[in-house]
N, C-alpha and C positions, 0 to 999 in steps of 0.2 A: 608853244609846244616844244618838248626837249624829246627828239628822236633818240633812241640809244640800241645799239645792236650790238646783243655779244655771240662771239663766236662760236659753238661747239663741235665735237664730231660731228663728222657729216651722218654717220650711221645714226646715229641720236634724231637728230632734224628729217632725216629722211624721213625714220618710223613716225615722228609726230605729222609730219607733212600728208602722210599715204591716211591717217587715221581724219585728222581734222583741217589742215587746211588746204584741203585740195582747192577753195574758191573762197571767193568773197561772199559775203552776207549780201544778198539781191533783196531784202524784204526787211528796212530797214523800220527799226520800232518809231510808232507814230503815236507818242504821249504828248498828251496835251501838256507842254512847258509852265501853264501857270497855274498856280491851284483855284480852285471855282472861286470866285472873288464875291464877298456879301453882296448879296439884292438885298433891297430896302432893311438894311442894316441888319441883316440876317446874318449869324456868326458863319463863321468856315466850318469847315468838318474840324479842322485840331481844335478851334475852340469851342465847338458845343464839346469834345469828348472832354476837355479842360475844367467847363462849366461841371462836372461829375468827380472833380477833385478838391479834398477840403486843401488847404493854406498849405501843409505841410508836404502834399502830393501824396498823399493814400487816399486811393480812390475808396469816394463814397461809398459805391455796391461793390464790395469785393466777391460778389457772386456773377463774377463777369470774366472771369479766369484770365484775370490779367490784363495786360496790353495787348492789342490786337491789332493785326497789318490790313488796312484797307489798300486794296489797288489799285492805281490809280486808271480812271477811265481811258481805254482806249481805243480809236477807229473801228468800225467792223471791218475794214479795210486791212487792215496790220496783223503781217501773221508772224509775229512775236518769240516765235517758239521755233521756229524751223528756219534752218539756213538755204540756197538759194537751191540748191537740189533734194530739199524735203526731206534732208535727216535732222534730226529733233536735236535741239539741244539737252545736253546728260548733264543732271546734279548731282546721280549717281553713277559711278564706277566701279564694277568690281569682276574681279580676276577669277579666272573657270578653275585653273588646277594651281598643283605649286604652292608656292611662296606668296603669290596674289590672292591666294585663296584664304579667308578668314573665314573661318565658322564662330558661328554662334555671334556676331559682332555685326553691326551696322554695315552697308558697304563703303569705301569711299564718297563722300558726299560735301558737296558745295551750300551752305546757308545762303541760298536763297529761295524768289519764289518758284512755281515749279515750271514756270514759263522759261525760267534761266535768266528772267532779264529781270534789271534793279535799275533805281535811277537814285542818284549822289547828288549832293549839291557841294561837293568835294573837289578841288582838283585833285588831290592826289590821297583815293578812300581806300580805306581798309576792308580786305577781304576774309570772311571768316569756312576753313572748311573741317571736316571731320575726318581726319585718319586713321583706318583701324589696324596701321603697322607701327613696327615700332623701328623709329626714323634712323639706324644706326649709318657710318660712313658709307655704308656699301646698297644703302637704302637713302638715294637721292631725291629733292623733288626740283620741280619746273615751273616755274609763272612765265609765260607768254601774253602777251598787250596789242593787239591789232587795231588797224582802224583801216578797214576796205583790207587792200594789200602790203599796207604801210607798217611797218614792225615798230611798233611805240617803244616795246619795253623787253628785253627777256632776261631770264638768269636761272642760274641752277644751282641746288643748294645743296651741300650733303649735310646727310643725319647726322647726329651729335649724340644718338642714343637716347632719343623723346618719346615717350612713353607714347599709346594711342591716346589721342583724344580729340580736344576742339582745335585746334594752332589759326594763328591770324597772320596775314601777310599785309604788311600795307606799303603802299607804292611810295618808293621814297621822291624824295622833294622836287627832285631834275627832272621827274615825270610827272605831266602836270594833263588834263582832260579838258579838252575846249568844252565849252557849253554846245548844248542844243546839237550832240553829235555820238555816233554810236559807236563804240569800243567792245570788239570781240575778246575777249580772255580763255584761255586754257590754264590748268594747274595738273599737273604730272607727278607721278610718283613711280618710281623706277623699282616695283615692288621683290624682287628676285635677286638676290644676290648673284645666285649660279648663271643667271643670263643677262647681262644689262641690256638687250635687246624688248624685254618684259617691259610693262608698263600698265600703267591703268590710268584714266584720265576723265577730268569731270568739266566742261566748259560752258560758258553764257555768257553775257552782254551786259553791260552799262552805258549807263548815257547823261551827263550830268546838266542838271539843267539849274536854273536860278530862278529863285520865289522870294521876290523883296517883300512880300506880305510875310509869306510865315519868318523869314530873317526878323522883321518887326517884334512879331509874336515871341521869337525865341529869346528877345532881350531880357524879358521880364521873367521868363520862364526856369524853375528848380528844375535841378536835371532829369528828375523824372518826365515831369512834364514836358520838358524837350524833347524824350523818345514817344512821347504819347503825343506831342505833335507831327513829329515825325511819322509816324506808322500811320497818323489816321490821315496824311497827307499825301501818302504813298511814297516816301523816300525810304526806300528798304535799307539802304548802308548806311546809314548816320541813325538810326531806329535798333538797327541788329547790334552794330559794334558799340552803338553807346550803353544799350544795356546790357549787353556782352561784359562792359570793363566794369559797370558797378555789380553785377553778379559776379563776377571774379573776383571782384575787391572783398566781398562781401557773402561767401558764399553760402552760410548759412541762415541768412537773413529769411525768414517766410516769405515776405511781400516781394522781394524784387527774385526770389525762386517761381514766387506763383507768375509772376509778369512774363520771368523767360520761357518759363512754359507755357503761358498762354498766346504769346508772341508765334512760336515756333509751332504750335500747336495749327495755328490760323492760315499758314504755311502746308500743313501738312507733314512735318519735320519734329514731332514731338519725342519720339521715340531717341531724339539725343539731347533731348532735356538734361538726361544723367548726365551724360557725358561730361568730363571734366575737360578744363582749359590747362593745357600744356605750352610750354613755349618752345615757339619754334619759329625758322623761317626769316630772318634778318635778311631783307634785300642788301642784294652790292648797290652801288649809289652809281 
């Protein structure tokens, strides 16, 4: 694990501290680490959803709207969604008045599920979110990495003048996610010029865990096929980002527009289907 702590204003960290980390996560997510493992040579969920793809990876019934994110089971015990004083985790963010205020536009919003929590089999995964400003210097944003009270990761980035859209962060290489353990994330956007004290923020969990069966599975597997085992294995960040980068490669392509929107759709998240992939967000190392 490579700890990294960088410095900022103290008025910066205060605001973020009063809003989201007044405490630790008390109610840590309790997912089953391995995927259901065949009984009597029963396939897994990725490979029956596999079995429904010809050779080339277009799926046989394309009246199935794409790829779609199963989640993966867990405890009735595990309360997923709420931090240890019962405020909810936000995938959405968005600003009352001002400069934070977007009409007509999405609000800030994190790609994931709506629980806020994903599981990786990544040490170091990439995060996808939706901004509806447009990122100039004086419009910064924030990724924060926690684990309990332990600061994994933070930085802050100013805009470069990026358009609204989809932007992806991925945790560079010195940051790295133990297995079988749960990671609190913040992402911040410092929407106001006239006040840098403004802010809006969207946060949730990660936990990366290790599946040498579907690792198996993915040897053999077209890339398609590798998000479609993915999602139907319930790994949201290797599922989202990997058809993230062939629809961006590709963006007019039918088949892998109907996949991201059926992906995102499954989610609850359809409504930024449109949205376009901008680039943004290069961590410091």
């Amino acid at each position: 694990m490579t700890n990294k702590r960088l410095h900022f204003q103290p008025i910066t960290l205060g605001c973020l501290f009063a809003l989201t980390f007044a405490s630790s996560i008390a109610y840590p997510l309790q997912v089953s680490a391995q995927s259901p493992r065949p009984v009597n040579n029963a396939p897994s969920r990725g490979q029956e959803q596999l079995n429904n793809f010809a050779g080339d990876g277009i799926p046989l019934n394309r009246k199935g709207g794409g790829v779609r994110f199963i989640p993966p089971p867990v405890s009735n015990e595990a309360v997923p969604g709420f931090d240890e004083d019962g405020r909810p985790r936000k995938r959405e963010g968005g600003g009352s008045r001002g400069e934070c205020l977007v009409e007509n536009k999405p609000p800030l919003t994190a790609l994931v599920p709506d629980t806020g929590v994903g599981l990786t089999v990544s040490e170091s995964p990439t995060f996808l979110f939706y901004v509806p400003y447009t990122l100039t210097p004086e419009h910064s944003v924030e990724f924060v990495l926690k684990e309990g009270e332990t600061y994994i990761y933070e930085t802050k980035i100013p805009g470069r003048g990026t358009s609204p859209g989809i932007v992806s962060f991925h945790l560079p290489s010195t940051t790295s996610l133990d297995a079988d353990k749960n990671y609190d994330w913040h992402f911040v956007v410092y929407c106001d010029s006239q006040n840098k004290d403004k802010f809006v923020f969207v946060n949730g969990s990660v936990r990366r865990v290790e599946r040498p069966e579907l690792k198996r599975q993915l040897e053999s597997a077209n890339p398609l096929e590798r998000i479609t085992l993915y999602a139907t294995e319930g790994i949201w960040y290797e599922a989202v980002t990997g058809l993230a980068e062939l629809h961006r490669a590709a963006p007019q392509d039918d088949q892998l527009r109907s996949n991201w929107a059926g992906l995102l759709q499954s989610v609850g998240l359809e409504r930024l289907a449109p949205e376009s992939f901008v680039p943004c967000c290069s961590p410091q190392q």
